[in-house]
N, C-alpha and C positions, 0 to 999 in steps of 0.2 A: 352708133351707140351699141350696136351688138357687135362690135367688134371690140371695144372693153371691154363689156360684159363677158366675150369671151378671153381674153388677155387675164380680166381679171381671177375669173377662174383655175386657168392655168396657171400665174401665178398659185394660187391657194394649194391648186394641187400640188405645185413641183416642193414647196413650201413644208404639205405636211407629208410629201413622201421623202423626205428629206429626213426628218424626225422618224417615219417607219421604217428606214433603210438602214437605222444603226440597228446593232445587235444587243439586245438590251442585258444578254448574258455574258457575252466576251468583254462590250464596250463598257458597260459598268456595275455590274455583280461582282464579277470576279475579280475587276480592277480597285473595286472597294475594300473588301474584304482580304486582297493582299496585301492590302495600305497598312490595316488595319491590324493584319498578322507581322506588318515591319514596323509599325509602331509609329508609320506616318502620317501622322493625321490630318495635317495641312494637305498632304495630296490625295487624303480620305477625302477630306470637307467640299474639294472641285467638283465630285461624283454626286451631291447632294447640294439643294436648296438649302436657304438659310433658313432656318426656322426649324427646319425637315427633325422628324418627330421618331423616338421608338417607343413600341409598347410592349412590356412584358406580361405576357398576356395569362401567366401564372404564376400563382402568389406562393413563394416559400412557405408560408404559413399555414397554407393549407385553404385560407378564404378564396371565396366564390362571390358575393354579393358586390354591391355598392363598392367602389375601390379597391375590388382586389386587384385590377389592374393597375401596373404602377408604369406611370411615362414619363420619359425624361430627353431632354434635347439631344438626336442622335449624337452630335458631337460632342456632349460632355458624358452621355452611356459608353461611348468609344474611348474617352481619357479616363470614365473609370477603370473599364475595363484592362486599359495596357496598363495603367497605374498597377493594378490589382495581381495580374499574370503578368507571365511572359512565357515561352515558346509559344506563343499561341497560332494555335493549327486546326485547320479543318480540315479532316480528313474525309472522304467516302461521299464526296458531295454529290449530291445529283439536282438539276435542275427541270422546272417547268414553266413555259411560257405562256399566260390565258393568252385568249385568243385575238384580245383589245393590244398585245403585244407590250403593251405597260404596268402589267402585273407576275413577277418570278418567282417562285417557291423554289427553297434553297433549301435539301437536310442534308446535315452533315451532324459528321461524328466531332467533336468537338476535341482539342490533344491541348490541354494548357498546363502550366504549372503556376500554386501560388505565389504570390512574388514574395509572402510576410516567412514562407516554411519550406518551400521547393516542393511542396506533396502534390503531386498529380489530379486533376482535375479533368476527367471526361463526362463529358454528357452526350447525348445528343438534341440537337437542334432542329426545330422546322423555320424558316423564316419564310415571311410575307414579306416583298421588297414592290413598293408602290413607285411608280415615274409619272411624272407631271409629262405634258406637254409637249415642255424643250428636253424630255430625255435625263431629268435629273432626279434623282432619290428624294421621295416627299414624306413619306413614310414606311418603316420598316417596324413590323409583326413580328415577336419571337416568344417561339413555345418551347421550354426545354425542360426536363424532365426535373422537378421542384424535390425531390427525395434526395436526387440527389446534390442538389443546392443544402440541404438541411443535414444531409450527411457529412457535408465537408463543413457545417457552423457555420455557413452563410445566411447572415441576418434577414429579417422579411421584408426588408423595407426599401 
């Protein structure tokens, strides 16, 4: 019996060192977000859970309270956004790993164009990028500079 109990074990270890062994910034932060700047979104959607959520975690409008936070399914905030831009670029990225290895903070400087006028569109960006488990995108946290969301006539909603 303790020689399952140790199989079993082992198993479990090799199991979740398996999932600690990917690199949670090469193998899918940055493979996400270049999907995402090529306009792929089907091989965006592989890096993320179904369901997997974004939260804009500040309100063009200026609100703080009860729903200023607006969320929406990362993958249809991702077909707004190509919809909306194109060259879409992150430039000046930097990254950080917590220490649970399934949580990465991503700023970068944002380089888009509107898709409705060609006018330029910088911000900058913090993202919270959360991984489940098996290693996949569950939710994603994004703080980016709301003046100038309102500067360019970008709606609050």
């Amino acid at each position: 019996m303790n020689s399952l109990k140790l199989a079993s074990a082992a198993l479990a270890l090799s199991t979740s060192s398996l999932a600690s062994a990917q690199n949670p910034v090469e193998d899918i932060v940055v493979p996400l977000f270049e999907a995402v700047a090529a306009e792929e979104l089907a091989k965006a959607s592989a890096f993320m859970v179904e369901g997997a959520m974004l939260h804009a975690m500040f309100n063009p409008s200026g609100a703080t309270g009860d729903g200023s936070v607006r969320s929406f399914p990362a993958a249809a905030y991702f077909q707004l956004v190509t919809g909306n831009y194109e060259n879409i670029v992150f430039d000046q990225r930097s990254y950080s790993v917590a220490d649970d290895g399934r949580t990465v903070w991503m700023e970068a400087i944002g380089d888009l164009r509107l898709e409705a006028n060609g006018a330029p569109y910088r911000n900058r960006y913090v993202f919270k990028i959360s991984l489940n488990s098996d290693g996949k995108v569950s939710e994603i946290r994004e703080w980016v500079n709301t003046v100038t969301l309102t500067q360019q006539g970008i709606a609050a909603n």
